[in-house]
N, CA, C and O of each residue as an XYZ file, in Angstrom:
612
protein
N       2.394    120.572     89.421
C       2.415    120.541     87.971
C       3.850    120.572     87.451
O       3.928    119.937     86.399
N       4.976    121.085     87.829
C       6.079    121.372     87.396
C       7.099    120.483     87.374
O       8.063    120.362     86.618
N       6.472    119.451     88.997
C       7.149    117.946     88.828
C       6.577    116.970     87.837
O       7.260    116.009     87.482
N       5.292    117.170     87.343
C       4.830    116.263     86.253
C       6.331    116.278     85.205
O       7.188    115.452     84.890
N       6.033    117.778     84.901
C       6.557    118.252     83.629
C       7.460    117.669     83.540
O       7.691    117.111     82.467
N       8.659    117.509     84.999
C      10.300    117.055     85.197
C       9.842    115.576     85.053
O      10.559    115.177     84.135
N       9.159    114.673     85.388
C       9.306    113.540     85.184
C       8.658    113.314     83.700
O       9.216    112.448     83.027
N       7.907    113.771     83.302
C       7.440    113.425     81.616
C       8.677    113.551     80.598
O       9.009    112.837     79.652
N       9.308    114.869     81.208
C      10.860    115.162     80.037
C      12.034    113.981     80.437
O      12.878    113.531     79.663
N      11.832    113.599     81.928
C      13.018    112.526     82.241
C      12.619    111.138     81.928
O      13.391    110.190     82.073
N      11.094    110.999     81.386
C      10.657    109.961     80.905
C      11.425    109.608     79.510
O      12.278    108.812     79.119
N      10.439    110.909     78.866
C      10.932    110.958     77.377
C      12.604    111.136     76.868
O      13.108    110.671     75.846
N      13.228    111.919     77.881
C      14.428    111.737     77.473
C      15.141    110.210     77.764
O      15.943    109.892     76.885
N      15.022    109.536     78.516
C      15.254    108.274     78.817
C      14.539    107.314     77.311
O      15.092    107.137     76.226
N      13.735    107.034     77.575
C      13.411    106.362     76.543
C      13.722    106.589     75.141
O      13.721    105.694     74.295
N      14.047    108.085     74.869
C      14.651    108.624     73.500
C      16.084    107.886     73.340
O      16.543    107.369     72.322
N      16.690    107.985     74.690
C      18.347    107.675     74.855
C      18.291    105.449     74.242
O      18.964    104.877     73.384
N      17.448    105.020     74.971
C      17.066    103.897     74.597
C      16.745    103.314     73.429
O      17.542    102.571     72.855
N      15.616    103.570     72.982
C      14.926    102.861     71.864
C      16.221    103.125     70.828
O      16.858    102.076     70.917
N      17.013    104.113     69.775
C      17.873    103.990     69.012
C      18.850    103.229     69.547
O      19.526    103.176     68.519
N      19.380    102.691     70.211
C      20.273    102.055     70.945
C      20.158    100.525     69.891
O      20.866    100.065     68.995
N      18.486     99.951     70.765
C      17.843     98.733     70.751
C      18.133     99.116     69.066
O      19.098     98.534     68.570
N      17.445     99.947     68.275
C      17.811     99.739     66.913
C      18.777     99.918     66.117
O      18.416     99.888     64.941
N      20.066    100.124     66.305
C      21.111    100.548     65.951
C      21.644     99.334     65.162
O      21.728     98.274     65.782
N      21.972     99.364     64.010
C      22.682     98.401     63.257
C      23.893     97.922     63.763
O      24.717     98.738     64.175
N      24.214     96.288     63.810
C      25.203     96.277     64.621
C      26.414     96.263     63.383
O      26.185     96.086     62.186
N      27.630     96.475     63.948
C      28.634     97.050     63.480
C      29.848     96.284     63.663
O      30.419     96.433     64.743
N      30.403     95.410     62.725
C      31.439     94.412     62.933
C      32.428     95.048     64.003
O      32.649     96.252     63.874
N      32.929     94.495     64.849
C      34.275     95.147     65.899
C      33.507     96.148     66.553
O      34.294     97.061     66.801
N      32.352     96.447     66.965
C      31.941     96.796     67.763
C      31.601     96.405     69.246
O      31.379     95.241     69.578
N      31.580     97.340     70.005
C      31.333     96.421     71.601
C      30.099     95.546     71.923
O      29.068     96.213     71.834
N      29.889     94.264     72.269
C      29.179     93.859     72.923
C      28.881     93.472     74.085
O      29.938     93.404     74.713
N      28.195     93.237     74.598
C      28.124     92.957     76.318
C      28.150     91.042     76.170
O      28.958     90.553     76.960
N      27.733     90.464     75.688
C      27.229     88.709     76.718
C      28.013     88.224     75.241
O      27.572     88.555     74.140
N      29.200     87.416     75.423
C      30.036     86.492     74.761
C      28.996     85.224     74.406
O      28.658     84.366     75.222
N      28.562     85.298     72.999
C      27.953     84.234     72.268
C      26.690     84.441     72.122
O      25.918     83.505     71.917
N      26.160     86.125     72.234
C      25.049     86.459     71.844
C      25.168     86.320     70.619
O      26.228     86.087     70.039
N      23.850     86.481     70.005
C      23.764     86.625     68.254
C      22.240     87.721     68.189
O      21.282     87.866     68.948
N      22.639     88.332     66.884
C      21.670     89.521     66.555
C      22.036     89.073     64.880
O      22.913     88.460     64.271
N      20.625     89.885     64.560
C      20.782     89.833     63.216
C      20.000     91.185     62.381
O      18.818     91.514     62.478
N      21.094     91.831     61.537
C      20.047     93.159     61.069
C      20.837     93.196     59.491
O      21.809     92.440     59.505
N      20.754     93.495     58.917
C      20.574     93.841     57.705
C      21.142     92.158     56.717
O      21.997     91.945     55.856
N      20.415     91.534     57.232
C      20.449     90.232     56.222
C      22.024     89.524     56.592
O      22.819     89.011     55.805
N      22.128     89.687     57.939
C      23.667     89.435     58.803
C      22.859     88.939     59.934
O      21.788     89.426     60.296
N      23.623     87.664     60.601
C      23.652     87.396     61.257
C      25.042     87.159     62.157
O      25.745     86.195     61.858
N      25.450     88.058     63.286
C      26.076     88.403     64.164
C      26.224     88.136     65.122
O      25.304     88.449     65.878
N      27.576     87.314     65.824
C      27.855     86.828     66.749
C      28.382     87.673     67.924
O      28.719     88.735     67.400
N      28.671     87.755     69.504
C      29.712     88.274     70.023
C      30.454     87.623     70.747
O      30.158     86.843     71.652
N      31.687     88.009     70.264
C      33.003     86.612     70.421
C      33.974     88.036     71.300
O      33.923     89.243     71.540
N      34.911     86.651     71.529
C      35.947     87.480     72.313
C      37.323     87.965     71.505
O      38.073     87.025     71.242
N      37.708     89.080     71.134
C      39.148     89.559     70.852
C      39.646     90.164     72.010
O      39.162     91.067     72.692
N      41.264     89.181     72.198
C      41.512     89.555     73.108
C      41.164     89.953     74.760
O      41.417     89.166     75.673
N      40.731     90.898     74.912
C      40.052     91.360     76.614
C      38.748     91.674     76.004
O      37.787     91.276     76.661
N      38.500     92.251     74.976
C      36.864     92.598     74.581
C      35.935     91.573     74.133
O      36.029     90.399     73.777
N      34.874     92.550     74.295
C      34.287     91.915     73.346
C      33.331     92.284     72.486
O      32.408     92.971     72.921
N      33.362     91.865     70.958
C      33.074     92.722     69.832
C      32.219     91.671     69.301
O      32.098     90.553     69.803
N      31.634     92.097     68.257
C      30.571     91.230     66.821
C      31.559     91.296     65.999
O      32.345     92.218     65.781
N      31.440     89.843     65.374
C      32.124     89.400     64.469
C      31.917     89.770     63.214
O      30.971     90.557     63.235
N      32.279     89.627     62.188
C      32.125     90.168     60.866
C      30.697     89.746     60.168
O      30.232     90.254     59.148
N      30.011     88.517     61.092
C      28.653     88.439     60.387
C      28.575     87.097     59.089
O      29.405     86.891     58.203
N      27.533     86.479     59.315
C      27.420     85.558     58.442
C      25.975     86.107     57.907
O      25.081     86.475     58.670
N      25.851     86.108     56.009
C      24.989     86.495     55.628
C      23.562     85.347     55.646
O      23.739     84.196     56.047
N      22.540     85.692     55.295
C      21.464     85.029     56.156
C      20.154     85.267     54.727
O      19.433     86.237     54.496
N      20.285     83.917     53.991
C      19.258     84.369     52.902
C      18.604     83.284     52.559
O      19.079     82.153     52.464
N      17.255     83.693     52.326
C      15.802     82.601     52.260
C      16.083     81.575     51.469
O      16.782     81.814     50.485
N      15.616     80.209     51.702
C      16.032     79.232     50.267
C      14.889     79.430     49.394
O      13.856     80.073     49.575
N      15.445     78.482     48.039
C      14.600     78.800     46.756
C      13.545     77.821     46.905
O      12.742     77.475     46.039
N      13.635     77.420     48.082
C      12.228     76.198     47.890
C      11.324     76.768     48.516
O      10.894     75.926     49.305
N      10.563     78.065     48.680
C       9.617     78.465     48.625
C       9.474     77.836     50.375
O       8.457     77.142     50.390
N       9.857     77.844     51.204
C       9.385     77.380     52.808
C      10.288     78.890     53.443
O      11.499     79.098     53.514
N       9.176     79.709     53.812
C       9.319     80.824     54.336
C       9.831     81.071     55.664
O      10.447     82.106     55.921
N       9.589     80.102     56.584
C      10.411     79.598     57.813
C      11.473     79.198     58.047
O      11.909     79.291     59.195
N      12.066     78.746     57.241
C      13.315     78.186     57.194
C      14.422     79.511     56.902
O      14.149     80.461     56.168
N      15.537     79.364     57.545
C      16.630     80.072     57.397
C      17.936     79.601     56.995
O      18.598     79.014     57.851
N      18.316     79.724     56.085
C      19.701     79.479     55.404
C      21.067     79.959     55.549
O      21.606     80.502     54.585
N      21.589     79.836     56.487
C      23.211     80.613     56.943
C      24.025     80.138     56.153
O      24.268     78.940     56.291
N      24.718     80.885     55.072
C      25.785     80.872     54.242
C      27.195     80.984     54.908
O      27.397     81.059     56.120
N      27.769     80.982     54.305
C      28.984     81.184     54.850
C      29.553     80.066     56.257
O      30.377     80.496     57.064
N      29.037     78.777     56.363
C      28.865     77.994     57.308
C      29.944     76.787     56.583
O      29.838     76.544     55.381
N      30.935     76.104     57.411
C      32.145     75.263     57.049
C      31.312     74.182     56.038
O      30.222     73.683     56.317
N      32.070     73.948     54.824
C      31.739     72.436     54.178
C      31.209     71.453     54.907
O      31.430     71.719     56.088
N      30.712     70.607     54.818
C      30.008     68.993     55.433
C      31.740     68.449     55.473
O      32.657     68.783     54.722
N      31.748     67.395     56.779
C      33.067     66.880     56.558
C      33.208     66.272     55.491
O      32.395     66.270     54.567
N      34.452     65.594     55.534
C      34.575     64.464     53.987
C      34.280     63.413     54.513
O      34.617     63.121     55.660
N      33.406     62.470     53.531
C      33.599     60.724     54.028
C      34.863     60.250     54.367
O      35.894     60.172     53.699
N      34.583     59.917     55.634
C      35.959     58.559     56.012
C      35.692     57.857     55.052
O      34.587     57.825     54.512
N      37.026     56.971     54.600
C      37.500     55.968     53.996
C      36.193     54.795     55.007
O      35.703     55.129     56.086
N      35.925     53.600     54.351
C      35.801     52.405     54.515
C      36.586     51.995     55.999
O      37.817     51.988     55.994
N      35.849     51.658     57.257
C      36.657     51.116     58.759
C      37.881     50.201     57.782
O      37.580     49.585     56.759
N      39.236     50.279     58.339
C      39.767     49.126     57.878
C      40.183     47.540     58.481
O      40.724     47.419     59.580
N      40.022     46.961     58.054
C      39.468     45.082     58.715
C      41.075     44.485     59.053
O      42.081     44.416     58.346
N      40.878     44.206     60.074
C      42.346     43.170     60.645
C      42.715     42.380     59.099
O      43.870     42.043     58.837
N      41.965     42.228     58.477
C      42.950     41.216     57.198
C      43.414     42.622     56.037
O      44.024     42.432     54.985
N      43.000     43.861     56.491
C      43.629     44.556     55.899
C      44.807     44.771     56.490
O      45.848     44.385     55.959
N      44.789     45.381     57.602
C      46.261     45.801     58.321
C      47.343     44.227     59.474
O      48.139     44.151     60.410
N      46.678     43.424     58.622
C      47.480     42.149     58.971
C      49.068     42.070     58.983
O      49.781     41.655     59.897
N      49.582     42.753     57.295
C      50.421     42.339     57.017
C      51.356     43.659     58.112
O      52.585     43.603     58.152
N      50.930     44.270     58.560
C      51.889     45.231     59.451
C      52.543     44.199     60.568
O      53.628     44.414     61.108
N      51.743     43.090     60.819
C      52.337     42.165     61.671
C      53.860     41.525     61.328
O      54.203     40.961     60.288
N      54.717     41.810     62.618
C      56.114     40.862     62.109
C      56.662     42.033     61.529
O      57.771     41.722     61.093
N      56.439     43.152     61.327
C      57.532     44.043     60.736
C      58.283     45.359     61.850
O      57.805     45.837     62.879
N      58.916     45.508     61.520
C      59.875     46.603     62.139
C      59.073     47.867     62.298
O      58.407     48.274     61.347
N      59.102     48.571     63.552
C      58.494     50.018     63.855
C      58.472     50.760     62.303
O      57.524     51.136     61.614
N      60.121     50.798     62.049
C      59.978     51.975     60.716
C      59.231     51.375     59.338
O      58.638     52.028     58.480
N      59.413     50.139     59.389
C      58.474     49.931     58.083
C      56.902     49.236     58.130
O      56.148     48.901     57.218
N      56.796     49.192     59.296
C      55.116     49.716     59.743
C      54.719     50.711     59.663
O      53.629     50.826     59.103
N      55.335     51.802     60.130
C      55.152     53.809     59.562
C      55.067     53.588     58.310
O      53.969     53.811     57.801
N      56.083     53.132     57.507
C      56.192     53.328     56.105
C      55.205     52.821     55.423
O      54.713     53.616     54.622
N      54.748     51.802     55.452
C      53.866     50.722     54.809
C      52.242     51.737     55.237
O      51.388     52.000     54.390
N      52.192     51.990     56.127
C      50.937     53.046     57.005
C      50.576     53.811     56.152
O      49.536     53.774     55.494
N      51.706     54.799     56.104
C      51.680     55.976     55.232
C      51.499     55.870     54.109
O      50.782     56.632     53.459
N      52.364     54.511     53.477
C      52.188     55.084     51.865
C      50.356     54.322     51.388
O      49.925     54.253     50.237
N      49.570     53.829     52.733
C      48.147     53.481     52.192
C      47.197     54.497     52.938
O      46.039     54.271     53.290
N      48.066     55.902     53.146
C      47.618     56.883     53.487
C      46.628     56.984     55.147
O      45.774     57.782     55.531
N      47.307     55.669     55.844
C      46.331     55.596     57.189
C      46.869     56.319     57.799
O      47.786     56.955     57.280
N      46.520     56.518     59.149
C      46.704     57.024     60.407
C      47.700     56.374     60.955
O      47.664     55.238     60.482
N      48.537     56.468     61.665
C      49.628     55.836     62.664
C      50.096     56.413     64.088
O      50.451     57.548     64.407
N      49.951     55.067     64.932
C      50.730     55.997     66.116
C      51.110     54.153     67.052
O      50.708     53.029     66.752
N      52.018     54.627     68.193
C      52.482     53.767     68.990
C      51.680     53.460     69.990
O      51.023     54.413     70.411
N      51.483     52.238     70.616
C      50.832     52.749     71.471
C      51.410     51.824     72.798
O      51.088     52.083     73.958
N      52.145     50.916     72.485
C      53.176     50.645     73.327
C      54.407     49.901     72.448
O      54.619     49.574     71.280
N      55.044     49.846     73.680
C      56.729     49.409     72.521
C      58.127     49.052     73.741
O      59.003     49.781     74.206
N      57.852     47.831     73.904
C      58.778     46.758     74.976
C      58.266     46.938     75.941
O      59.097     47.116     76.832
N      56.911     47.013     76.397
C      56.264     47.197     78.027
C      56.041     48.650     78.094
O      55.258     48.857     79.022
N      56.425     49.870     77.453
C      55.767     51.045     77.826
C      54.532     52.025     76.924
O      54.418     52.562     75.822
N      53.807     51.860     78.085
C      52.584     52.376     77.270
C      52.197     53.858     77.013
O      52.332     54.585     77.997
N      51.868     54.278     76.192
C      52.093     55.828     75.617
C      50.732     55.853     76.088
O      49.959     54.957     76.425
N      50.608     57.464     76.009
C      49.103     58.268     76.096
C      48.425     58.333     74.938
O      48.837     59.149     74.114
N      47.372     57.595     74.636
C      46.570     57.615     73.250
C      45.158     58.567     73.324
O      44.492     58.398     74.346
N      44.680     59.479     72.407
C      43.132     59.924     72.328
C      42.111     58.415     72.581
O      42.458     57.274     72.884
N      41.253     58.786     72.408
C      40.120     57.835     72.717
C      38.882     57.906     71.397
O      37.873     57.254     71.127
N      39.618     59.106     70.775
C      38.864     58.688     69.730
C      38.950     58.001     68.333
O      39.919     57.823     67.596
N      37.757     57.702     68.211
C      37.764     56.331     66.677
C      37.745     56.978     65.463
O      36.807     57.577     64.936
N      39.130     56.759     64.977
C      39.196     57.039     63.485
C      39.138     55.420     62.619
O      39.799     54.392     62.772
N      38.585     55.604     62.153
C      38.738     54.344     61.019
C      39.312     54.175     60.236
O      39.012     53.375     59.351
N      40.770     55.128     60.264
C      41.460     55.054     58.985
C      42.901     55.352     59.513
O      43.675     56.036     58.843
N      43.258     54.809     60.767
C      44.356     54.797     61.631
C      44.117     53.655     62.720
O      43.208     53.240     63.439
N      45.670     53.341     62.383
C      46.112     52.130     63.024
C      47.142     52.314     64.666
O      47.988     53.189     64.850
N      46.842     51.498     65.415
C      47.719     51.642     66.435
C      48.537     50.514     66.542
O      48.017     49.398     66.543
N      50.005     50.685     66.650
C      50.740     49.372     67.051
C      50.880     49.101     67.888
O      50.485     49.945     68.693
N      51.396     48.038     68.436
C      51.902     47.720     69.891
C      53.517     46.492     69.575
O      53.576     45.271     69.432
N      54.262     47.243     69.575
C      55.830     46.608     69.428
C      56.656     45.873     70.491
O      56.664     46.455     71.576
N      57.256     44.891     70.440
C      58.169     43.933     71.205
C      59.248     43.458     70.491
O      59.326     42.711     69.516
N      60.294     44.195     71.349
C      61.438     43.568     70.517
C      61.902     44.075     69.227
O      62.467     43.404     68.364
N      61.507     45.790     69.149
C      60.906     45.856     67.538
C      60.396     45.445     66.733
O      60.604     45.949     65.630
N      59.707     44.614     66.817
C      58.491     43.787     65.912
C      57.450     44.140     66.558
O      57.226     44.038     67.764
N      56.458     44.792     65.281
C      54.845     45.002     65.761
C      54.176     43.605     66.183
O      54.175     42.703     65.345
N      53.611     43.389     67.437
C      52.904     41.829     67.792
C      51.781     42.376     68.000
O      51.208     41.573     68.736
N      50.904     43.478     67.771
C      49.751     43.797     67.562
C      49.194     44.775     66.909
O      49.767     45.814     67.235
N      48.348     44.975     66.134
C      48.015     46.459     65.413
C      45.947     46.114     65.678
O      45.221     45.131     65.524
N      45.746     47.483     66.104
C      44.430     47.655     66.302
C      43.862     48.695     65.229
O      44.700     49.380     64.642
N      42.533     48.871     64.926
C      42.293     49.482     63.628
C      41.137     50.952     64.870
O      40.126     50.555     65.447
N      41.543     52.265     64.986
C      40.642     52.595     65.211
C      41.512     54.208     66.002
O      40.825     55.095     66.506
Protein backbone atom coordinates (compact mmCIF):
# COMPACT_ATOMS: atom_id res chain seq x y z
CA UNK A 1 0.00 0.00 0.00
CA UNK A 2 2.68 2.59 0.74
CA UNK A 3 4.25 2.05 -2.75
CA UNK A 4 0.81 2.80 -4.31
CA UNK A 5 0.77 5.94 -2.31
CA UNK A 6 4.68 6.84 -3.66
CA UNK A 7 3.73 6.27 -7.14
CA UNK A 8 0.14 8.10 -7.12
CA UNK A 9 2.07 11.37 -5.45
CA UNK A 10 5.01 10.83 -8.20
CA UNK A 11 2.22 10.55 -10.66
CA UNK A 12 0.44 13.58 -9.60
CA UNK A 13 3.37 15.53 -8.92
CA UNK A 14 4.69 14.91 -12.44
CA UNK A 15 1.80 15.70 -14.24
CA UNK A 16 1.13 18.89 -11.95
CA UNK A 17 4.89 19.94 -13.04
CA UNK A 18 3.56 19.41 -16.77
CA UNK A 19 0.19 20.39 -17.68
CA UNK A 20 0.98 24.42 -16.58
CA UNK A 21 3.98 24.24 -18.63
CA UNK A 22 1.77 22.99 -21.87
CA UNK A 23 -0.45 26.10 -20.78
CA UNK A 24 1.71 28.80 -20.05
CA UNK A 25 1.35 31.90 -22.18
CA UNK A 26 4.11 32.26 -24.41
CA UNK A 27 6.27 35.18 -23.71
CA UNK A 28 8.14 37.25 -26.42
CA UNK A 29 12.20 36.48 -25.83
CA UNK A 30 11.44 33.61 -24.16
CA UNK A 31 13.16 30.13 -24.60
CA UNK A 32 12.07 27.81 -27.12
CA UNK A 33 13.15 24.43 -28.07
CA UNK A 34 12.50 23.59 -32.30
CA UNK A 35 13.57 26.81 -34.55
CA UNK A 36 10.34 27.64 -36.69
CA UNK A 37 7.82 26.29 -34.37
CA UNK A 38 4.69 28.47 -34.09
CA UNK A 39 2.11 28.64 -31.10
CA UNK A 40 -0.54 30.84 -30.69
CA UNK A 41 -2.26 32.16 -27.29
CA UNK A 42 -3.75 35.21 -26.55
CA UNK A 43 -4.85 36.34 -30.12
CA UNK A 44 -0.76 36.11 -31.07
CA UNK A 45 0.57 34.11 -33.16
CA UNK A 46 4.27 33.14 -32.29
CA UNK A 47 7.16 32.07 -33.98
CA UNK A 48 10.62 30.48 -32.66
CA UNK A 49 13.47 32.07 -34.42
CA UNK A 50 16.99 32.24 -33.68
CA UNK A 51 18.83 35.28 -31.67
CA UNK A 52 22.06 34.82 -31.79
CA UNK A 53 22.97 31.11 -30.02
CA UNK A 54 19.24 30.92 -28.65
CA UNK A 55 16.41 30.43 -29.23
CA UNK A 56 13.41 32.59 -28.31
CA UNK A 57 9.57 33.59 -29.66
CA UNK A 58 9.41 36.40 -31.48
CA UNK A 59 7.34 39.34 -30.63
CA UNK A 60 4.18 37.72 -32.25
CA UNK A 61 1.94 38.59 -35.05
CA UNK A 62 -1.64 39.47 -33.98
CA UNK A 63 -4.25 36.99 -35.35
CA UNK A 64 -7.96 38.36 -35.87
CA UNK A 65 -11.21 36.88 -37.53
CA UNK A 66 -12.30 38.64 -40.85
CA UNK A 67 -15.52 40.67 -41.17
CA UNK A 68 -16.89 38.37 -43.72
CA UNK A 69 -18.50 36.25 -41.40
CA UNK A 70 -16.31 32.71 -42.57
CA UNK A 71 -15.35 31.43 -39.16
CA UNK A 72 -12.49 29.23 -40.49
CA UNK A 73 -10.53 31.42 -41.97
CA UNK A 74 -7.65 33.18 -40.19
CA UNK A 75 -6.33 36.58 -40.83
CA UNK A 76 -2.54 37.37 -39.83
CA UNK A 77 -2.00 41.06 -39.59
CA UNK A 78 0.97 42.42 -39.39
CA UNK A 79 2.18 40.35 -42.62
CA UNK A 80 4.60 42.47 -45.45
CA UNK A 81 2.50 44.57 -48.20
CA UNK A 82 1.69 42.55 -51.61
CA UNK A 83 4.76 43.41 -53.84
CA UNK A 84 4.40 46.38 -56.24
CA UNK A 85 3.50 45.79 -59.95
CA UNK A 86 6.49 45.54 -62.23
CA UNK A 87 6.48 48.08 -64.82
CA UNK A 88 5.26 46.67 -68.34
CA UNK A 89 8.38 43.71 -69.75
CA UNK A 90 10.32 46.24 -71.81
CA UNK A 91 10.42 45.39 -75.86
CA UNK A 92 13.81 45.49 -77.90
CA UNK A 93 12.23 48.65 -79.79
CA UNK A 94 12.15 50.09 -76.44
CA UNK A 95 15.74 49.65 -75.33
CA UNK A 96 16.98 49.83 -79.03
CA UNK A 97 18.24 53.13 -78.89
CA UNK A 98 20.96 52.00 -76.09
CA UNK A 99 22.50 50.45 -79.22
CA UNK A 100 25.78 52.29 -80.64
CA UNK A 101 26.25 54.22 -77.47
CA UNK A 102 29.06 54.44 -75.02
CA UNK A 103 29.06 52.24 -71.60
CA UNK A 104 28.52 55.65 -69.62
CA UNK A 105 25.70 56.93 -71.56
CA UNK A 106 23.92 53.63 -71.71
CA UNK A 107 23.99 53.79 -67.62
CA UNK A 108 22.82 57.21 -68.05
CA UNK A 109 20.08 56.92 -70.56
CA UNK A 110 19.05 53.43 -68.20
CA UNK A 111 18.73 55.30 -65.26
CA UNK A 112 17.16 58.34 -66.09
CA UNK A 113 14.00 55.73 -67.58
CA UNK A 114 14.45 54.36 -64.19
CA UNK A 115 15.50 50.60 -65.52
CA UNK A 116 17.73 48.20 -64.18
CA UNK A 117 21.37 48.06 -65.50
CA UNK A 118 24.27 45.89 -65.45
CA UNK A 119 27.28 44.56 -67.79
CA UNK A 120 27.34 41.59 -68.81
CA UNK A 121 30.25 41.44 -71.03
CA UNK A 122 32.63 44.16 -72.35
CA UNK A 123 35.62 43.35 -75.11
CA UNK A 124 35.36 39.40 -74.67
CA UNK A 125 34.98 39.28 -70.80
CA UNK A 126 32.12 37.88 -69.36
CA UNK A 127 30.89 38.94 -65.86
CA UNK A 128 28.82 36.81 -63.35
CA UNK A 129 25.08 37.66 -63.86
CA UNK A 130 21.84 36.41 -61.43
CA UNK A 131 19.53 34.35 -63.44
CA UNK A 132 16.81 36.05 -62.49
CA UNK A 133 14.06 37.90 -64.74
CA UNK A 134 13.40 41.34 -64.01
CA UNK A 135 11.50 43.08 -66.63
CA UNK A 136 12.56 46.31 -65.96
CA UNK A 137 16.44 45.84 -66.36
CA UNK A 138 18.58 45.73 -69.11
CA UNK A 139 21.85 43.88 -69.72
CA UNK A 140 24.58 45.14 -72.09
CA UNK A 141 27.11 43.50 -73.83
CA UNK A 142 30.00 46.16 -75.05
CA UNK A 143 32.84 46.07 -77.83
CA UNK A 144 35.08 48.53 -78.28
CA UNK A 145 33.01 50.64 -75.91
CA UNK A 146 30.02 50.57 -77.87
CA UNK A 147 27.01 48.57 -76.55
CA UNK A 148 26.49 45.79 -79.71
CA UNK A 149 23.87 44.15 -77.64
CA UNK A 150 21.31 44.89 -74.88
CA UNK A 151 18.95 42.08 -73.60
CA UNK A 152 15.73 43.02 -71.65
CA UNK A 153 15.41 40.77 -68.53
Amino acid sequence: MNNRVRVVCAIVIATSLIIPEARAAVKPGAKCVKQGATTTSKSKKYTCIKSGKKLVWNKGLTIRNPSNGIPDTMVISGTPDPLPTLMDPLSTAVVSPLLGMTEMKSKAFAESKGWGFRVGERNGELFPLTMDYRPDRVTILIKNDLVYQVMVG
